[in-house]
C-alpha positions, 0 to 999 in steps of 0.5 A, a space after each residue: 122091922 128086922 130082916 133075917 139073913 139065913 142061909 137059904 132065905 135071904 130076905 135081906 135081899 129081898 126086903 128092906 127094914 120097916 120104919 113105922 116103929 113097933 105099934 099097939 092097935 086097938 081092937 074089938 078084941 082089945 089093944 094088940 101089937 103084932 111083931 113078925 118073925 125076926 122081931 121075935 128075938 128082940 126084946 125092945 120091940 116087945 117093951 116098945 109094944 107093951 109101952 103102948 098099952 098092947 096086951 097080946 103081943 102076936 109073933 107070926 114066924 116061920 122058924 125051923 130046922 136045917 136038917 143037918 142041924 136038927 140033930 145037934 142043935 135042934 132041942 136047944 134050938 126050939 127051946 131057946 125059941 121057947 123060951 124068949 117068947 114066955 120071958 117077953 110075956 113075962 117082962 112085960 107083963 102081956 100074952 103072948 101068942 106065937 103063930 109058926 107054921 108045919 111042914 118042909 120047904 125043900 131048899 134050892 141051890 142054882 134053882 135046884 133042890 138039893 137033897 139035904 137042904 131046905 127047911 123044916 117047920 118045927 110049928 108048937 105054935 102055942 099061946 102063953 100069959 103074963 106069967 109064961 105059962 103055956 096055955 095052948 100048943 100046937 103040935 109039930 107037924 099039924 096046922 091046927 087052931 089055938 084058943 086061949 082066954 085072955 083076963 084082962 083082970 088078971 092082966 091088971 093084978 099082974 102088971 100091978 103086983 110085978 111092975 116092971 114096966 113101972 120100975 123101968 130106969 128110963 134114966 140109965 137106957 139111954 146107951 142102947 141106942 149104940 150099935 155097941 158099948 164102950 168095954 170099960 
């Protein structure tokens, strides 16, 4: 649904937006949503997922470092990262596995690579529940495979004992459909 436009991917360029809306999907495994990449940092297509009932969210992504940028912002960076994945779980009462992949992508200027430019893949994709609290990671520069149980009963105690899509004010929400809000 959201298009990145990053230096080095500029997948605006090469994509457009989708328009089928943020879908729950039924399963053998259970009802799933599926948000990809950039989706990951918004937290309305999460809500919007969990309102159909999903209870993993999966967030297949490609999130790294700039090399020149890892130093400075790179702890900040992944944990930020971290961090909004666990609040979608929490907020919303689902898992939440994040799928991210290993390794360097070298980036090219004039169809050159150029030293000092690319991407490196940060991975720990990892895999966290309704609390967020990471039940499984990955490491940084491995692919590697992740299992975590999901309880579908612990599921429905949580969502009954911290209610928040229960308690939602539907009735106040209506001004986050504008691209911005009055400052006053």
């Amino acid at each position: 649904m959201h298009i990145p436009d990053d230096p080095l991917y500029y997948e605006k360029f090469y994509f457009t937006p989708g328009d089928l809306g943020f879908r729950a999907l039924d399963t053998s495994a259970g009802r799933l949503g599926t948000l990809v990449c950039w989706d990951q940092w918004f937290p309305e297509g999460a809500r919007l997922t969990a309102l159909q009932g999903a209870t993993v969210l999966f967030y297949p992504t490609a999130i790294g470092w700039h090399p020149s940028e890892k130093e400075e912002f790179g702890v900040a960076q992944h944990d930020a990262w971290r961090t909004i994945q666990r609040a979608h779980a929490i907020a919303n009462g689902v898992y939440v596995a994040v799928v991210n992949r290993v390794g360097f992508e070298t980036g090219n200027v004039r169809g050159k690579s150029a030293p000092g430019h690319g991407l490196e893949f940060w991975g720990a994709s990892f895999f966290c529940d309704p609390f967020g609290r990471v039940i499984a990671e990955a490491s940084h520069d491995h692919e590697e495979i992740l299992i975590g149980d999901v309880d579908l009963k612990t599921l429905e105690d949580i969502r009954r004992n911290w209610p928040f899509l229960r308690d939602r004010r539907i009735d106040a929400y209506a001004p986050i459909t504008n691209r911005l809000l009055d400052k006053r």
